[in-house]
GUSE-464770 format. One record per residue (C-alpha): residue number from 1; residue in three letters; chain; x negated, y negated, z negated. Coordinates in Angstrom, 2 decimals, padded with zeros to 5 digits, always signed. Example, Ala and Ser with C-alpha at 12.3 -4.5 7.8 and 13.67 -1.06 7.14 Angstrom:
<bamis>
BAMI   i  aa ch      c1      c2      c3
BAMI   1 ALA  A -012.30 +004.50 -007.80
BAMI   2 SER  A -013.67 +001.06 -007.14
</bamis>
This chain:
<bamis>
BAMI   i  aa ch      c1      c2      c3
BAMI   1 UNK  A +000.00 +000.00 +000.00
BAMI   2 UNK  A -002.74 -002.39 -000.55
BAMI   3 UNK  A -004.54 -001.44 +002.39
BAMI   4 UNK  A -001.06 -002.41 +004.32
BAMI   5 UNK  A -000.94 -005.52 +002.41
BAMI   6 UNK  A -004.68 -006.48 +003.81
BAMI   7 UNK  A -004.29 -005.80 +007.30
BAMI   8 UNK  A -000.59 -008.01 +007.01
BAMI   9 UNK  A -002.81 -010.81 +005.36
BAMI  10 UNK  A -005.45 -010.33 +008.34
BAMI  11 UNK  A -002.33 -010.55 +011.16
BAMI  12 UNK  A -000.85 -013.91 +009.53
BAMI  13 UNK  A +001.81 -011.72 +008.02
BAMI  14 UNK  A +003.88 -011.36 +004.91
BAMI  15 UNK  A +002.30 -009.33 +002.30
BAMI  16 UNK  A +005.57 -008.18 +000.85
BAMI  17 UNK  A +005.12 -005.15 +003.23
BAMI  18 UNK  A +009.32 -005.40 +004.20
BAMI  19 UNK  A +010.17 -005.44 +008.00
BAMI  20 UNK  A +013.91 -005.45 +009.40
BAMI  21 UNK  A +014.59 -002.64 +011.08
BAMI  22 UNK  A +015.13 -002.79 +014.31
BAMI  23 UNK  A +018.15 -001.20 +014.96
BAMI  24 UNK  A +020.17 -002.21 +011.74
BAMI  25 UNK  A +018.23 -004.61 +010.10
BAMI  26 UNK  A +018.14 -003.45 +006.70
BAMI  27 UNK  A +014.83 -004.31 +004.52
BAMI  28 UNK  A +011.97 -001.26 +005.02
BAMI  29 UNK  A +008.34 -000.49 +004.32
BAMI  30 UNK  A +009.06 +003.15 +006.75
BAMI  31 UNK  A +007.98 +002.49 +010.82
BAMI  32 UNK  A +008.65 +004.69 +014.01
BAMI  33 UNK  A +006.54 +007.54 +014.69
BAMI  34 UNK  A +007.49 +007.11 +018.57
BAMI  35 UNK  A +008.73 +009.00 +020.91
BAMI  36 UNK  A +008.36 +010.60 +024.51
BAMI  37 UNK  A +008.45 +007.29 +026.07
BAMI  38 UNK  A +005.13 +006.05 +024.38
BAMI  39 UNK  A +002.00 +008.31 +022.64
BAMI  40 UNK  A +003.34 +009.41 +019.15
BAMI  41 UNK  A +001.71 +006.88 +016.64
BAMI  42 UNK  A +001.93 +004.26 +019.06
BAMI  43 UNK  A +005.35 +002.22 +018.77
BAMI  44 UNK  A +003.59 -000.68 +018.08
BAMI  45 UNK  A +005.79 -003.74 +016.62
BAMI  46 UNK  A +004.14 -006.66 +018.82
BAMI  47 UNK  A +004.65 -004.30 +022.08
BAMI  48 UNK  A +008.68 -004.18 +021.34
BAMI  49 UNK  A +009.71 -007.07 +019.57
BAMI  50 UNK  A +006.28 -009.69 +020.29
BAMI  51 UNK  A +008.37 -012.82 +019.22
BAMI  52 UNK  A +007.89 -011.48 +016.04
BAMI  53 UNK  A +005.32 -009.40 +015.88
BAMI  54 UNK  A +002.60 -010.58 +018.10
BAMI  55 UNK  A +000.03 -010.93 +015.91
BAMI  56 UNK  A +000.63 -007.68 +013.88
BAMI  57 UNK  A -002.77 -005.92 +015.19
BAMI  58 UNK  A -001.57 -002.15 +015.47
BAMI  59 UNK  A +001.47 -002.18 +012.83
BAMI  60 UNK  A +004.38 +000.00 +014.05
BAMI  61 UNK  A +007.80 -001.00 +014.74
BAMI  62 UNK  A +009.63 -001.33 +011.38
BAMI  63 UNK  A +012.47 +001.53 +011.54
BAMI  64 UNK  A +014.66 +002.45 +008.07
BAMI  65 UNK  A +014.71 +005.97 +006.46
BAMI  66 UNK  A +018.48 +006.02 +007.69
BAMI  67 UNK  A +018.43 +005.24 +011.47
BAMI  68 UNK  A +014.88 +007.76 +011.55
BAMI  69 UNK  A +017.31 +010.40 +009.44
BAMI  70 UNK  A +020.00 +009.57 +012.15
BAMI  71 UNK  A +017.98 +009.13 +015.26
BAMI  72 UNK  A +014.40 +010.20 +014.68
BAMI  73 UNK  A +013.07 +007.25 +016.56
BAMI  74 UNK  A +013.78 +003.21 +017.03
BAMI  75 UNK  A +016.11 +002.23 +019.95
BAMI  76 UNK  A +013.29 +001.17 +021.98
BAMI  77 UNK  A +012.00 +004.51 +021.94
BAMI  78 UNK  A +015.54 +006.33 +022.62
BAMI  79 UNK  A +015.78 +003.30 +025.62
BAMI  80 UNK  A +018.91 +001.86 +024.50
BAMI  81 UNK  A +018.91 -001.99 +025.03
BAMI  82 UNK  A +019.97 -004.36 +022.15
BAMI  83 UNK  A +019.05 -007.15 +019.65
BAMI  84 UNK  A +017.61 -006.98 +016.28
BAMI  85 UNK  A +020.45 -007.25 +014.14
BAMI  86 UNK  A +020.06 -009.78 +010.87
BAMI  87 UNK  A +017.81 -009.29 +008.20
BAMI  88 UNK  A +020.01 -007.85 +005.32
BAMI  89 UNK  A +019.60 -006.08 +002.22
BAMI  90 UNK  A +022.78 -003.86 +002.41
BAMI  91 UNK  A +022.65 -001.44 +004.83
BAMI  92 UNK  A +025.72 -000.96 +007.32
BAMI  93 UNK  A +026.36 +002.95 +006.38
BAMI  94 UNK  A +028.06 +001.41 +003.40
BAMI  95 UNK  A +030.81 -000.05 +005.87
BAMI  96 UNK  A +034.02 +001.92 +005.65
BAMI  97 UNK  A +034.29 +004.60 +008.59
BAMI  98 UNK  A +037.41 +002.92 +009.97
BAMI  99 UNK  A +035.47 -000.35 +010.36
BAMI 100 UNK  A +032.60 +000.93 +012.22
BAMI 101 UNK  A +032.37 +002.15 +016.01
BAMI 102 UNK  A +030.67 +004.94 +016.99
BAMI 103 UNK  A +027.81 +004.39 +020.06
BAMI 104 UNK  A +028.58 +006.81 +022.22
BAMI 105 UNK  A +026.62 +005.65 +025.32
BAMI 106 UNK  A +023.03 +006.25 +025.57
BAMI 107 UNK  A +020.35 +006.64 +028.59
BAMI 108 UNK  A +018.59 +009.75 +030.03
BAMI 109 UNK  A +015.54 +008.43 +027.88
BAMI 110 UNK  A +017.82 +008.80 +024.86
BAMI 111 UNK  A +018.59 +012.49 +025.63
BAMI 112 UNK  A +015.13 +012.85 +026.23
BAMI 113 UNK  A +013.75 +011.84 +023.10
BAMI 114 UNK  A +016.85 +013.49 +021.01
BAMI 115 UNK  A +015.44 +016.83 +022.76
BAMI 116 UNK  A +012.03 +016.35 +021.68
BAMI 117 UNK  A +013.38 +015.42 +017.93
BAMI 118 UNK  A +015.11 +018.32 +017.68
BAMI 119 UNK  A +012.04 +019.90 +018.84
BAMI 120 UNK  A +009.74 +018.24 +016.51
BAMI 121 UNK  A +012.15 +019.31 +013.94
BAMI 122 UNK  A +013.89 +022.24 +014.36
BAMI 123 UNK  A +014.72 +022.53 +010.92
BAMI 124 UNK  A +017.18 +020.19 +011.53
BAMI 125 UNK  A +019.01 +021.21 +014.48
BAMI 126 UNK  A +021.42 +018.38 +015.68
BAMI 127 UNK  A +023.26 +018.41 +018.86
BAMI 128 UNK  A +022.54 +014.96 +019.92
BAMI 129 UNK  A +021.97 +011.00 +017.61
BAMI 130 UNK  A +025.54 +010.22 +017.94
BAMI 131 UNK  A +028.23 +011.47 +017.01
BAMI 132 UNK  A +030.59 +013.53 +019.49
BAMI 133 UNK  A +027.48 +013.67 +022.08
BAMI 134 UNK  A +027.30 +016.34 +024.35
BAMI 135 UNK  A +025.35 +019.04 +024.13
BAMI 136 UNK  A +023.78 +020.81 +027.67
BAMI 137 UNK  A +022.87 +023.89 +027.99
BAMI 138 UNK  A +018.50 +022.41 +028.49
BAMI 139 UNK  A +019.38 +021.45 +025.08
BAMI 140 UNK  A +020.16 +024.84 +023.85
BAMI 141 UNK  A +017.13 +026.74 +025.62
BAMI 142 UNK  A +014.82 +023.94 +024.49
BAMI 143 UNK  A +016.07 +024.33 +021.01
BAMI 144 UNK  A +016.17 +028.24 +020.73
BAMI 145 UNK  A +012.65 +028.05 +022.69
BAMI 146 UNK  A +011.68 +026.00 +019.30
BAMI 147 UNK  A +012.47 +027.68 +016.78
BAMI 148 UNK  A +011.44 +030.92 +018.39
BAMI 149 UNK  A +008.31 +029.38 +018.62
BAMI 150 UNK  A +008.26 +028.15 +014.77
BAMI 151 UNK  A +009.23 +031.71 +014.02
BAMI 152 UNK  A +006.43 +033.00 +016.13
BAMI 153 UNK  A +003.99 +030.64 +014.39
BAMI 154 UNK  A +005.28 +031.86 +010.99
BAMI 155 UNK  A +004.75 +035.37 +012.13
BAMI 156 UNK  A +001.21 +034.65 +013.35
BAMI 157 UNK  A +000.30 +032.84 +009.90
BAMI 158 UNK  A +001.68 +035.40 +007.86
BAMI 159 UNK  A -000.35 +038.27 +009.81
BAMI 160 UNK  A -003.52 +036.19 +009.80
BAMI 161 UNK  A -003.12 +036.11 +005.72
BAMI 162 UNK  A -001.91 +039.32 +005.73
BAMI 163 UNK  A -005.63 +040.18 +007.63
BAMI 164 UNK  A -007.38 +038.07 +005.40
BAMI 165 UNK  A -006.23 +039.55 +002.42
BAMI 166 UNK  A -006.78 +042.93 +003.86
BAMI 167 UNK  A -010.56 +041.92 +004.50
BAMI 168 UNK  A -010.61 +040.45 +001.06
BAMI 169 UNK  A -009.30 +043.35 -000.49
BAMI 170 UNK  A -011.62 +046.26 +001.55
BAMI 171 UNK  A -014.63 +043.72 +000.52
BAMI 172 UNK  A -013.74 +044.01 -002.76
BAMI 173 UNK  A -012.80 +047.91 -002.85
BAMI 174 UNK  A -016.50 +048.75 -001.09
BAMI 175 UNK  A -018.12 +046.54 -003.30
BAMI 176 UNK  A -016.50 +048.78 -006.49
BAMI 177 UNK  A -017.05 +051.92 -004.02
BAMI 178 UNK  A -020.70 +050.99 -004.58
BAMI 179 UNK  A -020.38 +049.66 -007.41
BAMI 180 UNK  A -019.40 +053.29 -008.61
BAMI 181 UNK  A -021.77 +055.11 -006.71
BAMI 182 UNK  A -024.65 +053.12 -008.59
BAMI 183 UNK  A -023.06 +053.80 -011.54
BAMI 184 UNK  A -022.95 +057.87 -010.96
BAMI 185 UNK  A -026.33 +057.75 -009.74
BAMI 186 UNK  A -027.75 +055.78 -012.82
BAMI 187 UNK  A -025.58 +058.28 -014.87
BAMI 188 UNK  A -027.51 +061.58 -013.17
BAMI 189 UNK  A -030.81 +059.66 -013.39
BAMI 190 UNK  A -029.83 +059.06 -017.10
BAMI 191 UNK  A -029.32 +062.54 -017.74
BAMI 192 UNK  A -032.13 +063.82 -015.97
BAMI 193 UNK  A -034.39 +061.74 -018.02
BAMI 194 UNK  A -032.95 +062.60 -021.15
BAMI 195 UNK  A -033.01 +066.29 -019.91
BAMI 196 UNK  A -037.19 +065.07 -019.55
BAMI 197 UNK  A -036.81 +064.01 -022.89
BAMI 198 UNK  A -035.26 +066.66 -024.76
BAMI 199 UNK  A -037.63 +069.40 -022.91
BAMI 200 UNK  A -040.80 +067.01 -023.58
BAMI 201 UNK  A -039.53 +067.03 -027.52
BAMI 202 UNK  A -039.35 +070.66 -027.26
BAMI 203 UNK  A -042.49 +070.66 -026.36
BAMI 204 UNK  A -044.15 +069.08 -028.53
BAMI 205 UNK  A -042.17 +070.59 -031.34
BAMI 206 UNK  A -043.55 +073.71 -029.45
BAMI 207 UNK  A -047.16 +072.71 -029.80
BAMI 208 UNK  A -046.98 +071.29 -033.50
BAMI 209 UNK  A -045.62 +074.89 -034.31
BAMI 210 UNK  A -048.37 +076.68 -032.27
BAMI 211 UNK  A -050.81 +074.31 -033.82
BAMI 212 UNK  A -049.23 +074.82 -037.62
BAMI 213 UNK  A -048.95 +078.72 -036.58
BAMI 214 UNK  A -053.19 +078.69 -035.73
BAMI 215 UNK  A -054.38 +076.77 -038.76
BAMI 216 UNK  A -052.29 +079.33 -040.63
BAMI 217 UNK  A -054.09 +082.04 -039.08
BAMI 218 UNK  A -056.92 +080.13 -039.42
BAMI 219 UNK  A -056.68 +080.02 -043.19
BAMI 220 UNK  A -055.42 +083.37 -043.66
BAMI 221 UNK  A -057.87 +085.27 -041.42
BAMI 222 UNK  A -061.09 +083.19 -043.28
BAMI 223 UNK  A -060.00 +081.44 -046.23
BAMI 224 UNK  A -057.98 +083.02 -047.97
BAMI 225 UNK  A -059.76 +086.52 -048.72
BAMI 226 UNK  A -062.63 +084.51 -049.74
BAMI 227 UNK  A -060.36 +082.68 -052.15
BAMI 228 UNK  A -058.75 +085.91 -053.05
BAMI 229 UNK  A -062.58 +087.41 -053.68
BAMI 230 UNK  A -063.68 +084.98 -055.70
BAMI 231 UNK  A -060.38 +084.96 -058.11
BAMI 232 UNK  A -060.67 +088.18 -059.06
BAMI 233 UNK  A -064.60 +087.83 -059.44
BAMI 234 UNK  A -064.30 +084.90 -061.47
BAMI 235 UNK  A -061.87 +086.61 -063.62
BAMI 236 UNK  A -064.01 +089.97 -063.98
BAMI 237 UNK  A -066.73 +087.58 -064.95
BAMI 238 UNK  A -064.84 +085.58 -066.91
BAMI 239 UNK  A -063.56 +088.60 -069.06
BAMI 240 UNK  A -065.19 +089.35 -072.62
BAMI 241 UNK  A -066.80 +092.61 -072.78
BAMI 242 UNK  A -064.11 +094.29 -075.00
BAMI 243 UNK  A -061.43 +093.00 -072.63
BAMI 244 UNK  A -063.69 +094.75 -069.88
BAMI 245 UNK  A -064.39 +098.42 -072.16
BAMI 246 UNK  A -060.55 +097.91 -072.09
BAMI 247 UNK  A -059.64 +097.71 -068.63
BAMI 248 UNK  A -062.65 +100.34 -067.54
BAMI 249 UNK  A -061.16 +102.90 -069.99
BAMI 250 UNK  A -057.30 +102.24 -069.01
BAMI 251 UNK  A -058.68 +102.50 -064.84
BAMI 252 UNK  A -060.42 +106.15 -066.23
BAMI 253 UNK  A -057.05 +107.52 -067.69
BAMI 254 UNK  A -055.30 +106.66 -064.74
BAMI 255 UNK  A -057.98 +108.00 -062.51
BAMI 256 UNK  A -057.18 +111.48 -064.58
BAMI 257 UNK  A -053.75 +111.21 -062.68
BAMI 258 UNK  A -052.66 +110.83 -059.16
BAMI 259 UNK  A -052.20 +107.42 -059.50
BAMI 260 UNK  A -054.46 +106.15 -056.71
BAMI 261 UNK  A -053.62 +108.86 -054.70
BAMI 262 UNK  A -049.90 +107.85 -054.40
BAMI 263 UNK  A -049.58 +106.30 -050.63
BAMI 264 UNK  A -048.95 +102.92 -049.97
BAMI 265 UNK  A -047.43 +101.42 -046.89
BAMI 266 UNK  A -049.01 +098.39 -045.98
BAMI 267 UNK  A -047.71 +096.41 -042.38
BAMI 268 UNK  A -050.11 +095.00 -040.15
BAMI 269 UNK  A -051.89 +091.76 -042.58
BAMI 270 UNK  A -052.52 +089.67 -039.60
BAMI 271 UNK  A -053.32 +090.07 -035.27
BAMI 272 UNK  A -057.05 +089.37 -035.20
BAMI 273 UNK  A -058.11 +086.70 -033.55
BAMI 274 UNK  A -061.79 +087.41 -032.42
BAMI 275 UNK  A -062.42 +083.29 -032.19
BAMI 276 UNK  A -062.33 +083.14 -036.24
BAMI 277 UNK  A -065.24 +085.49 -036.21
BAMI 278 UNK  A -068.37 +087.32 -035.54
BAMI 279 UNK  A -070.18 +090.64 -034.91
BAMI 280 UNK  A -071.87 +091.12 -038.49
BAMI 281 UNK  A -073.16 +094.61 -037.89
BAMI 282 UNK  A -072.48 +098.12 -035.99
BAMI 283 UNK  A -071.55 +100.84 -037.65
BAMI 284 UNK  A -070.62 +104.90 -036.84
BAMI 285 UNK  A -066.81 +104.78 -036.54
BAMI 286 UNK  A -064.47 +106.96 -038.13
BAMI 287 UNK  A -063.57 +109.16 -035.48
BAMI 288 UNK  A -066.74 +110.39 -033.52
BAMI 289 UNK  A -066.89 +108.07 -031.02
BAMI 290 UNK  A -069.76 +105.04 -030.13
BAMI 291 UNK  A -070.60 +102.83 -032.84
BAMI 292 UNK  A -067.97 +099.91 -033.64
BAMI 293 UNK  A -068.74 +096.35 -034.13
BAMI 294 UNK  A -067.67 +095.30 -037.73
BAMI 295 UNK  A -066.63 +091.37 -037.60
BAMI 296 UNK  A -066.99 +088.80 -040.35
BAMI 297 UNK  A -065.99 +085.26 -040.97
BAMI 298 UNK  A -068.91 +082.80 -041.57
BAMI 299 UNK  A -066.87 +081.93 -045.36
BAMI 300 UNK  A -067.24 +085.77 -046.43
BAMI 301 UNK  A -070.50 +086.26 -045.07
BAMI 302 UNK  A -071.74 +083.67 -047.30
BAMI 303 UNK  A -069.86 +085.09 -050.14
BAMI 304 UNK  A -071.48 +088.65 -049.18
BAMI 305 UNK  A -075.24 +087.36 -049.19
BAMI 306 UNK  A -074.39 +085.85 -052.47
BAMI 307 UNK  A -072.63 +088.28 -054.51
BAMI 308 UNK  A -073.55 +091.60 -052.38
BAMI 309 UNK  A -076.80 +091.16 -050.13
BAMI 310 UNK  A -078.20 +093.17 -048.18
BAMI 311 UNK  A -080.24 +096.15 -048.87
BAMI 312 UNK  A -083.80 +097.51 -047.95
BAMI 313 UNK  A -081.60 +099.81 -045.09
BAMI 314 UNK  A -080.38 +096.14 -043.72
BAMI 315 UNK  A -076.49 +095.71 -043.14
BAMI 316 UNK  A -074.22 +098.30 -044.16
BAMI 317 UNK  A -070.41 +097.23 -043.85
BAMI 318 UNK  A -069.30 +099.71 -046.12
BAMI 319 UNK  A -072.06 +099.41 -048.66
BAMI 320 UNK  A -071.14 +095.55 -048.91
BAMI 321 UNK  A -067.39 +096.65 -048.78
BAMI 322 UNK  A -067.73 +098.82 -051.82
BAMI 323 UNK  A -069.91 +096.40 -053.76
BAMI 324 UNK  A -066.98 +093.80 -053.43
BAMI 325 UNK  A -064.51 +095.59 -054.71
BAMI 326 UNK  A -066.80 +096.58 -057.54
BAMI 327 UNK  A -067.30 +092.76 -058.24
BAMI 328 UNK  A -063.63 +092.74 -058.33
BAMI 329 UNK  A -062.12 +095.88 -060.50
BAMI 330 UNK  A -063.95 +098.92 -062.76
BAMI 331 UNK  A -064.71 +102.03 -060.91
BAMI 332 UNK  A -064.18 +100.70 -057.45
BAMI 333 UNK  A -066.47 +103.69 -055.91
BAMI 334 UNK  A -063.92 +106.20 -057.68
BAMI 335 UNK  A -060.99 +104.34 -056.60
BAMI 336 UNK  A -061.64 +103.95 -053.28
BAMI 337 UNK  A -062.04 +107.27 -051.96
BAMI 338 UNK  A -060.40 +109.67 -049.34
BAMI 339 UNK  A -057.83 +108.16 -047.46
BAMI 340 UNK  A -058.49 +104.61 -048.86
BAMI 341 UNK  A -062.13 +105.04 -048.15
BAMI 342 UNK  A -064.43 +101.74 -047.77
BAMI 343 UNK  A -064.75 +103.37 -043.57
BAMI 344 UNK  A -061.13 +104.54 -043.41
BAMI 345 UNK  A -059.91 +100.78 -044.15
BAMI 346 UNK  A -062.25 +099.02 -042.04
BAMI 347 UNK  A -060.71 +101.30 -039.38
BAMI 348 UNK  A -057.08 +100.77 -040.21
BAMI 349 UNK  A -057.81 +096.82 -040.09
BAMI 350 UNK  A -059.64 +096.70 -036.89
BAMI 351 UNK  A -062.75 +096.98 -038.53
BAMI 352 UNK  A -063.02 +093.49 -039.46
BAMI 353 UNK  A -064.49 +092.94 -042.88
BAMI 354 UNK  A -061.81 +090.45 -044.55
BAMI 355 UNK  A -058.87 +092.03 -043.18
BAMI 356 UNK  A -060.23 +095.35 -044.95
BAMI 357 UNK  A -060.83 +093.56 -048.30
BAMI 358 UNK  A -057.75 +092.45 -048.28
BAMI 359 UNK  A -056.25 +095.45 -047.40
BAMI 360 UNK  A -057.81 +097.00 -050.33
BAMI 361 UNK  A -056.25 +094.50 -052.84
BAMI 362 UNK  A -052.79 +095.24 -051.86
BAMI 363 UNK  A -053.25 +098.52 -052.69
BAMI 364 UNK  A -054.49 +098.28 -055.96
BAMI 365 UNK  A -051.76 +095.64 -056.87
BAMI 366 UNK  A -049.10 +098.35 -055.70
BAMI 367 UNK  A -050.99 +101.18 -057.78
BAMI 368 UNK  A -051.62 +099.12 -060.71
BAMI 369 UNK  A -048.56 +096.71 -060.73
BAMI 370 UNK  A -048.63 +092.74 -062.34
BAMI 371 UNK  A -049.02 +093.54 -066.15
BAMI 372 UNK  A -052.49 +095.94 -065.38
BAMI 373 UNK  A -053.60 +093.95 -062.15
BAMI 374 UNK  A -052.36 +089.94 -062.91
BAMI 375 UNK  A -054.84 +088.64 -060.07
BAMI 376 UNK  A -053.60 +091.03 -057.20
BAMI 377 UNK  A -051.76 +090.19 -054.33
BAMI 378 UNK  A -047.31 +090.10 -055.16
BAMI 379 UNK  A -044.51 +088.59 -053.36
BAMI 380 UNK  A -043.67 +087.94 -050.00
BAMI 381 UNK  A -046.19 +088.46 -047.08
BAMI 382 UNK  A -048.20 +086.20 -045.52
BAMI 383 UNK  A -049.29 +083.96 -048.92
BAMI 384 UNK  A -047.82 +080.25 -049.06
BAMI 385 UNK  A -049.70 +078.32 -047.12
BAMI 386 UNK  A -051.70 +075.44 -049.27
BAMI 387 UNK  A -050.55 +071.82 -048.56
BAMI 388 UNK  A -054.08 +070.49 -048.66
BAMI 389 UNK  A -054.34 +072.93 -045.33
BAMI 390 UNK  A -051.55 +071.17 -042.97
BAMI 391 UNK  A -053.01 +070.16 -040.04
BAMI 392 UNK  A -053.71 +066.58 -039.85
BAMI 393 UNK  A -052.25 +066.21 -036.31
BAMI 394 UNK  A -051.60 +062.70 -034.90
BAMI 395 UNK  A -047.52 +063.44 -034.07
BAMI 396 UNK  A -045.45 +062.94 -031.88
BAMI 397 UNK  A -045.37 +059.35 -029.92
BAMI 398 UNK  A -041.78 +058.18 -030.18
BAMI 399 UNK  A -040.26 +058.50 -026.81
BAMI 400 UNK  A -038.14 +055.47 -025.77
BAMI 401 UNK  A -035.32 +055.84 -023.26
BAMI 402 UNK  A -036.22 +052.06 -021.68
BAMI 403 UNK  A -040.06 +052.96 -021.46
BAMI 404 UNK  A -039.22 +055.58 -018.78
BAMI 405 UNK  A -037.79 +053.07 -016.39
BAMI 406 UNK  A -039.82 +051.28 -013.55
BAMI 407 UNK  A -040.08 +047.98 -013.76
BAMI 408 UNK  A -038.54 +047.22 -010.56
BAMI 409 UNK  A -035.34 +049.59 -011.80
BAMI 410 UNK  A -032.10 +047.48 -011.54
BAMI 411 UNK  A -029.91 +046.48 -014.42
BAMI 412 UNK  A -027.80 +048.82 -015.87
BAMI 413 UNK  A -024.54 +049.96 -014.85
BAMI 414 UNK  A -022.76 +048.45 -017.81
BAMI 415 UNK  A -024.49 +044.98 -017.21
BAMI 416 UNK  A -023.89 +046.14 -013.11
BAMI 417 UNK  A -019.90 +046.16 -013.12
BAMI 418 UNK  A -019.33 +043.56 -015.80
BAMI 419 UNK  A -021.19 +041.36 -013.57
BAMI 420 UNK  A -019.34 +042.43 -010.42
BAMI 421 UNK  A -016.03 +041.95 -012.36
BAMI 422 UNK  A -016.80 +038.49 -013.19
BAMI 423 UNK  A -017.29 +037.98 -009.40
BAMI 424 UNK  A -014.55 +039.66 -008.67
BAMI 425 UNK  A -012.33 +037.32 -011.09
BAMI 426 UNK  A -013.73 +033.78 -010.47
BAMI 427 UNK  A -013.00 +035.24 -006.77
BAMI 428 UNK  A -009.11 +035.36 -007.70
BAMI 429 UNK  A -009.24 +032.41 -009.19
BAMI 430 UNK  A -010.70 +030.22 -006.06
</bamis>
């Protein structure tokens, strides 16, 4: 409105932005589109009425929401010839119908430009501006070629939306169709490393055993019949003499008996491991045969050339056997004879010197029992293993799920399709 009021001051014009119209009159700020006689746009007011208008640059001819609702276009454009009525501020549709007169006469122009009204809006389908005009049959095929033209236009719009929204929608449905795909294949690479995981924990819970499981053996196959040895040394030792003119005379009565006759089933101590030790010395086996190789541990070896060394014949396994056990109980040479000979254990026990020695305290804690024998071997099979002995290993690293990823791996799946849903919604929105 301003900008009208500008260009009215430029043209020498009123500002109040009011024209008569031209075909009734009445006060108006609304002007003529034009019609088929002139370029739409370009019913300019100095071209039809330049006694008043001729300095009015490119303003259009001043026509009232009434006679454009009525006619579509100003008189000039319809061709009908006349004079601008008088400027009033009451419009004539408020005369009484028997007052007023109908126009019923109108040029070829007229029915020209009626025809293209109707066909610039066929919304509002009118058989002619005035009333009781005819109607020819042009008309008609004009006005049905309109609107099915407007309904072919609708049809076209609607499909190309219809398209559009189809193309929006597959976009969207492939992007989730990958979308998914990523996620199932993140999923199965998930599981496969946690599969890598779990088996890699497995292993190394595998190893720490196997590792636990060889210091045990370790211990049990070198240190512990050395420990065992010198217990029951340090108690003979340790013994006053009446406590040991005790125990020799109770060992004598039960020699009397059968008491270390009685056989004793003793399971397989431990599976040698040939690693742990070394060939000490060869002796003649126990069935004819070549001569076996009798194995030590470097622990009881150093036991043997303290507390039983060797003699002016050099090594003898059995000799040394036999002097242990005397170290160790009264009347060893007595006790162990015929089937629990000093040869017949190293024999049973692979000939390896420990596992014999041991061997041959078992049996005397099953012949003598706790209360006669306290520092003999009882309970379960293999001993409890000492705490100070636990392998110091280094453990397991901690395996983290994130540190098996490459660095160039995408984002999650989670982070993925929250991500594409926000897309997808702002999307929508716009």
């Amino acid at each position: 409105m301003r900008a009208i009021r500008d260009a009215l001051a430029r043209w020498g014009l009123p500002t109040n932005s009011n024209f008569p119209c031209v075909d009734c009159g009445f006060e108006t700020c609304n002007l003529c589109d034009g019609g088929i006689s002139v370029d739409y746009d370009h019913c300019y007011a100095k071209e039809r009425v330049p006694a008043d208008y001729l300095n009015a640059g490119t303003l259009r001819t001043p026509l009232c929401s009434y006679c454009e609702t009525m006619y579509g276009f100003c008189r000039f454009c319809r061709g009908i010839r006349g004079c601008t009525p008088f400027t009033t501020k009451d419009h004539w549709s408020s005369v009484p119908p028997h007052l007023s007169r109908p126009v019923t006469s109108e040029s070829p122009a007229a029915a020209e430009a009626s025809i293209h009204f109707a066909i610039r809006t066929p919304d509002k389908p009118r058989p002619g501006y005035f009333a009781d005009e005819p109607v020819d049959q042009e008309q008609r095929s004009l006005l049905k070629k309109a609107m099915d033209q407007r309904v072919d236009d609708a049809k076209r719009r609607r499909k190309n939306l219809e398209e559009k929204r189809l193309a929006n929608t597959t976009a969207e449905e492939t992007k989730l169709a990958i979308a998914e795909k990523q996620k199932q294949t993140k999923e199965a690479r998930l599981d496969h490393l946690i599969l890598q995981i779990e088996v890699r924990r497995g292993q190394q819970k595998a190893q720490r055993a196997a590792l636990l499981h060889k210091e045990q053996q370790r211990w049990l196959q070198t240190q512990y019949p050395v420990i065992l040895a010198e217990r029951c040394i340090h108690t003979m030792d340790n013994s006053s003499m009446r406590v040991k003119r005790l125990w020799q005379q109770e060992i004598e009565d039960l020699l009397c008996g059968t008491t270390f006759e009685r056989p004793i089933i003793v399971g397989n101590l431990w599976d040698t491991d040939e690693h742990l030790t070394r060939v000490w010395a060869t002796i003649q086996g126990f069935l004819p045969g070549a001569r076996k190789k009798v194995r030590v541990g470097i622990h009881l070896q150093e036991l043997l050339e303290k507390d039983a060394p060797r003699t002016m014949f050099g090594l003898d396994p059995v000799h040394s056997l036999e002097r242990l056990f005397k170290r160790c109980v009264p009347c060893a040479n007595r006790i162990f004879t015929g089937n629990y000979s000093p040869l017949r254990m190293l024999h049973l026990n692979d000939y390896v010197l420990e596992k014999a020695f041991v061997y041959g305290i078992l049996a005397l804690s099953k012949w003598l029992g706790e209360k006669r024998f306290v520092y003999g071997v009882y309970g379960n099979w293999p001993p409890t293993f000492p705490e100070g002995l636990v392998p110091s290993t280094q453990g397991s690293t901690p395996i983290h799920l994130d540190e098996l990823l490459d660095a160039n791996d995408a984002l999650p799946v989670d982070v993925q399709l929250a991500m594409l849903d926000e897309e997808v919604a702002m999307r929508t929105v716009s």
